[in-house]
C-alpha positions in Angstrom: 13.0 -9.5 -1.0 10.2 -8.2 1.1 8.0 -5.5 1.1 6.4 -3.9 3.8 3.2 -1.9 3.4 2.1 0.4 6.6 -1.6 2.1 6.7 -4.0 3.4 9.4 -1.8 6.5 10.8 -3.7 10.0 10.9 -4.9 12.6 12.9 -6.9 12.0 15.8 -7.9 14.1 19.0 -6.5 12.8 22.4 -8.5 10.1 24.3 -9.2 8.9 20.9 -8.3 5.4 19.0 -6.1 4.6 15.9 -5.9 0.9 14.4 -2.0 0.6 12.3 -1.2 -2.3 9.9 1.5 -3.2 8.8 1.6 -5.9 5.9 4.7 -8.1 4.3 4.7 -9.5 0.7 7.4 -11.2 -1.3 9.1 -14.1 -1.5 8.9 -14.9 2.5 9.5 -18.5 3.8 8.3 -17.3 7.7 8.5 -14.4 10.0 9.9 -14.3 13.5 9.1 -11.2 15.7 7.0 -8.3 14.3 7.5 -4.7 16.2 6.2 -1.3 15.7 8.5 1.7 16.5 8.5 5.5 17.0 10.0 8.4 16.1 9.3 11.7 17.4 10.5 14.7 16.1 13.8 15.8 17.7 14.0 11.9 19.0 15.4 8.8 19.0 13.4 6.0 17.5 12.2 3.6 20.4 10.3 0.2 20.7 6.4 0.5 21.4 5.7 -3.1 21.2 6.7 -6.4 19.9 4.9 -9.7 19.0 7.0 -13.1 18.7 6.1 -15.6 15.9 4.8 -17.5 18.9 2.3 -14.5 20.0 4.2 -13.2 23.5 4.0 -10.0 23.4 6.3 -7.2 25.1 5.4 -3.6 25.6 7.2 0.2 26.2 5.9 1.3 29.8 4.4 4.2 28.5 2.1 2.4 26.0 1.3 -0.5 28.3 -2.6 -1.0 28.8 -3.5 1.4 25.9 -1.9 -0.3 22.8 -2.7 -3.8 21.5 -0.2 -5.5 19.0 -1.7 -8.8 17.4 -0.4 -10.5 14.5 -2.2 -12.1 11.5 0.0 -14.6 10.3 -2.0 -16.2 7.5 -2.0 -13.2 6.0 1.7 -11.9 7.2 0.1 -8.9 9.0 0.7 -7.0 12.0 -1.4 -4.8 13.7 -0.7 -2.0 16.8 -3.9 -1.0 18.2 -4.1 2.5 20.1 -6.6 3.6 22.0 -6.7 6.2 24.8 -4.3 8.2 22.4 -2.2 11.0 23.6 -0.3 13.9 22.1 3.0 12.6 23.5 2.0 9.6 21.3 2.6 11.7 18.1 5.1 10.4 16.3 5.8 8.6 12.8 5.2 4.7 13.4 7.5 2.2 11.8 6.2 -1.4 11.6 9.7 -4.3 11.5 9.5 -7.7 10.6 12.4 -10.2 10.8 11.6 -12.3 7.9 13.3 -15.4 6.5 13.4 -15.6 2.4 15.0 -18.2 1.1 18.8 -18.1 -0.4 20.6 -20.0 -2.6 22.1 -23.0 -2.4 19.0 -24.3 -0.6 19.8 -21.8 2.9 17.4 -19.2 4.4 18.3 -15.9 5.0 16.6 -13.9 7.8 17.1 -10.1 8.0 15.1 -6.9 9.3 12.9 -5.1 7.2 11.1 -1.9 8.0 7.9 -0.4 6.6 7.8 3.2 5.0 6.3 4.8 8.0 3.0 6.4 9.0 2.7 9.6 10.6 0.1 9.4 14.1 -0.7 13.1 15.2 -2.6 13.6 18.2 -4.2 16.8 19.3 -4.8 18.0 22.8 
């Protein structure tokens, strides 16, 4: 199994900057893509960026040129950082990770796993 761990969510005034990690432990033979998502109250959850094993990255329109997602893969990290913060960028954060553990018989499973969520309020 894997666990995710999320941290760096808060509150923060608009213009401001926020720095979210998101970190997997357990028994992991490699991870694929990392993403971070959002859900705002009253909405779906959508895609804010994603980060292939090989470093492309991909971002939501509204985020592009104001988040950075970057990957630490020594350490089985990834990062989403936010600057020039908005209060239509309140939302709770989810960091995902498709992450192969190994199975029996020798095979690797590869699933989704989603972290626990952090909570990014921004004030006008």
């Amino acid at each position: 199994q894997v666990q995710l761990v999320e941290s760096g969510g808060g509150l923060v005034q608009a213009g401001g900057s926020l720095r979210l990690s998101c970190a997997a432990s357990g028994s992991i033979a490699g991870i694929n893509a990392m993403a971070w998502y959002r859900q705002a109250p009253g909405k779906q959850r959508e895609l804010v960026a994603v980060i292939s094993s090989g470093g492309l990255t991909n971002y939501a329109d509204s985020v592009k040129g104001r988040f950075t997602i970057s990957r630490d893969n020594a350490k089985n990290t990834v990062y989403l950082q936010m600057n020039s913060l908005k209060p239509e960028d309140t939302a709770v954060y989810y960091c995902k990770v498709d992450a192969r553990t190994p199975g029996t018989l020798g095979f690797v499973n590869t699933r989704e796993y989603w972290g626990q969520g952090a909570q990014v309020t921004v004030s006008s």
